[in-house]
N, C-alpha and C positions, 0 to 999 in steps of 0.2 A: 511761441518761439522755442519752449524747450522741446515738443515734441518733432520740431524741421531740426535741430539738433540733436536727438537722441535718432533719425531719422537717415541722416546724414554720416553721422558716426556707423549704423549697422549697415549701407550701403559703401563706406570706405571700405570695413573691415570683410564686405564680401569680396571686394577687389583685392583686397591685399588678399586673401584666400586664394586667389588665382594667378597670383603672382607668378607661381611655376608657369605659366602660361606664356603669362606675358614675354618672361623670359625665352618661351619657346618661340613666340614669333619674333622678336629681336635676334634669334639665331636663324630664323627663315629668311625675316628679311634681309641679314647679313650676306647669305649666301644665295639671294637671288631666289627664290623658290616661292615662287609669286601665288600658284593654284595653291602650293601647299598652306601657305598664309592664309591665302581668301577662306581656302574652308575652315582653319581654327576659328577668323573672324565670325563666319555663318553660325559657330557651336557657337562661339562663348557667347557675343555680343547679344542675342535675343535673351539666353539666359539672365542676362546682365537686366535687362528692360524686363521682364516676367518677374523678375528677384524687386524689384524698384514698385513693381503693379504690387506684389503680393506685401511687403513690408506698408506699403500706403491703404491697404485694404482697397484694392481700386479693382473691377470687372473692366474687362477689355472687349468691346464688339465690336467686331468687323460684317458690315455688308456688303457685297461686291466683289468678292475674290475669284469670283466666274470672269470676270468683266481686265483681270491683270495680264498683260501680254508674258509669258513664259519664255519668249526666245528672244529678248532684246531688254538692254535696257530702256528708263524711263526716267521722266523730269513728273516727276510730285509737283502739283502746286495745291497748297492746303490754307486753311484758316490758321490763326495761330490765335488759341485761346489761354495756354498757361504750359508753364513747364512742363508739365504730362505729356503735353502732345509730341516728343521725340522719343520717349520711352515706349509710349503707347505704340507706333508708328513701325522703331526697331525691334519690340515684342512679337507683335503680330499683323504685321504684313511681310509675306514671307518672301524677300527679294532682299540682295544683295544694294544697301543706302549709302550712301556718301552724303555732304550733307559741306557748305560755306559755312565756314565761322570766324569769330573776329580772334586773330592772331594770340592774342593775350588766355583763351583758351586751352591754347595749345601749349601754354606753359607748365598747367596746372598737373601735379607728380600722378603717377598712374593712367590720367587721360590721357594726356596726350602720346604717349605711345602709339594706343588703341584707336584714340584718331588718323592717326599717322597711317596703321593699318589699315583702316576704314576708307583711308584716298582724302582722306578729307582736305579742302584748299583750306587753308587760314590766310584770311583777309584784313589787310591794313587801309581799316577805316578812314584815318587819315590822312593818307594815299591816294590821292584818287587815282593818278597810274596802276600804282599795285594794284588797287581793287578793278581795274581793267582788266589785268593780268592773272587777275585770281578766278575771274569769271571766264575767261578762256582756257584756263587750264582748269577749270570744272567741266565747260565740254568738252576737253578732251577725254577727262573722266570717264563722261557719258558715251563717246566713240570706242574709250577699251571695254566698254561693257559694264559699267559701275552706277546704279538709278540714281539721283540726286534727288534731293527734298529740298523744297523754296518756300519758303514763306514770305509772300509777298506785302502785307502787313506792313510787316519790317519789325514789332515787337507786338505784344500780347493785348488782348482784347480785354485778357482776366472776365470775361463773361459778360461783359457789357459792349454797347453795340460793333461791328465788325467794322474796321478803317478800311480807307480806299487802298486797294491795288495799286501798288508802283507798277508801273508800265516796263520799268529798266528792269525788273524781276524774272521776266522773260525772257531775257537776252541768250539765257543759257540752252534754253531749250530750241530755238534760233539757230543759234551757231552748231548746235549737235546734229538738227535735222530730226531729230527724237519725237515720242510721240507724247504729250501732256497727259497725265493721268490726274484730274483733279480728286480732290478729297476733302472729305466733309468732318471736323472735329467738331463736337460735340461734348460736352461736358466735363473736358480737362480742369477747364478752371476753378470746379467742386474741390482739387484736393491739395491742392498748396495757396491758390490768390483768393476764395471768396471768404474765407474766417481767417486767412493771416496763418494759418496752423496748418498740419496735417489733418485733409475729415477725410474719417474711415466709410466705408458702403457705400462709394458712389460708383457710376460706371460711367465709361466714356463707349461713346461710339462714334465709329470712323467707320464712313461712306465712302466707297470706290465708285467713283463714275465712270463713263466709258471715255476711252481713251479719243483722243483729238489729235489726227496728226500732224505738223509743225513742215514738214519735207515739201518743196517745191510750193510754200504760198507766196504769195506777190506783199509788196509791204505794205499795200492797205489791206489786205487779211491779214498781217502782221497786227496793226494797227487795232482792227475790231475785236481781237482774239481776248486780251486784258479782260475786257467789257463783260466779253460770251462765259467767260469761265469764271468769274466775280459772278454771275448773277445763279450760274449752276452749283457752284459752292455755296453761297449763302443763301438759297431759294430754301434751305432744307432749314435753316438758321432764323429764317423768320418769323414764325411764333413765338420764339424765345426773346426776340428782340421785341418784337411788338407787347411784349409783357415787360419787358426791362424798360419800355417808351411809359408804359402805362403806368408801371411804379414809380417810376423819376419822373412825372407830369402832376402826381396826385402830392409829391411833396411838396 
């Protein structure tokens, strides 16, 4: 515990570091100057994720950056195995992320700002209207050009076996027309959920798959797509399971 709090504390204190910053997109955004925002967001925000990898001693690998569309945005749909995988994710996949979050988030001093910049929707879980309204104004998101990241999950695997795909997680990529980029995380859950602490030397790697496009399907290719992209994301994840089956059977 004390090293996610001595952890925590050098990640505030690099934000407050940047404060001037912050303050500078608070006057972009004031005044409307939307490109000029986007690109502080592109500097800071990965530095932000890069500073996060290096303080947790974490290696970041990316495969697949052949395989990312350049001229459009995209809908992420990824595994969620532990708090690393949004750092890892805004570090080093180099595309412009937005990302749903639950409203109470956007509370928190210094984030929320930088979410706010980021496009990001904050969603009132308890809402079911709002969270209808928070998933259409994320594909709007995705129509001004802003990629979105889904974790369909819904909450974290922390390294043991991978939950079912909600189906409703989709929706966004649907309504935008946009093209699916799945993505494979891999060993997030080494540096904050499997010892309860910070563990240092581990690497994560994230798997870019080819993109799947969403534009003109019918809704029973709606319907099989969940299934198609659950078995392409996790197909790389199963040895690691098949040994997490093995060690939790023998106890």
């Amino acid at each position: 515990m004390f090293k996610i709090f001595i952890t925590i504390v050098k990640i505030f204190f690099w934000m407050l570091g940047k404060n001037s910053l912050r303050r500078k997109g608070l006057k972009l955004e004031k005044q409307g100057k939307v490109q000029e925002l986007d690109s502080l967001v592109l500097k800071v925000v990965p530095l932000w994720a890069q500073y996060i990898a290096k303080v947790t001693g974490t290696t970041v690998v990316v495969n697949g950056l052949e395989k990312l569309p350049q001229d459009r945005a995209v809908v992420f749909i990824a595994n969620h195995q532990g708090y690393m995988d949004i750092p890892a994710i805004y570090g080093y996949v180099p595309k412009f992320i937005s990302f749903v979050s639950k409203k109470e988030i956007g509370s928190i001093p210094l984030i929320g700002d930088w979410m706010r910049f980021l496009h990001c929707t904050l969603m009132d879980r308890k809402n079911a209207r709002a969270s209808v309204k928070a998933i259409h104004d994320a594909a709007d998101n995705v129509k001004r050009g802003y990629s979105q990241v889904i974790f369909p999950e819904g909450t974290r695997s922390r390294g043991g076996l991978h939950r079912e795909f909600k189906a409703g997680s989709f929706k966004l990529a649907f309504l935008s027309q946009s093209p699916i980029v799945p993505l494979t995380i891999e060993g997030s859950y080494k540096v904050f959920e499997e010892k309860k602490t910070v563990s240092k030397g581990n690497t994560i790697t994230i798997t870019i798959h080819d993109p799947i496009e969403t534009a003109g399907l019918s809704r029973d290719e709606q319907s099989l797509l969940p299934e198609k992209i659950e078995n392409i994301i996790c197909a790389q994840l199963k040895p690691y399971e098949d040994e997490y089956r093995l060690a939790h059977s023998e106890k």
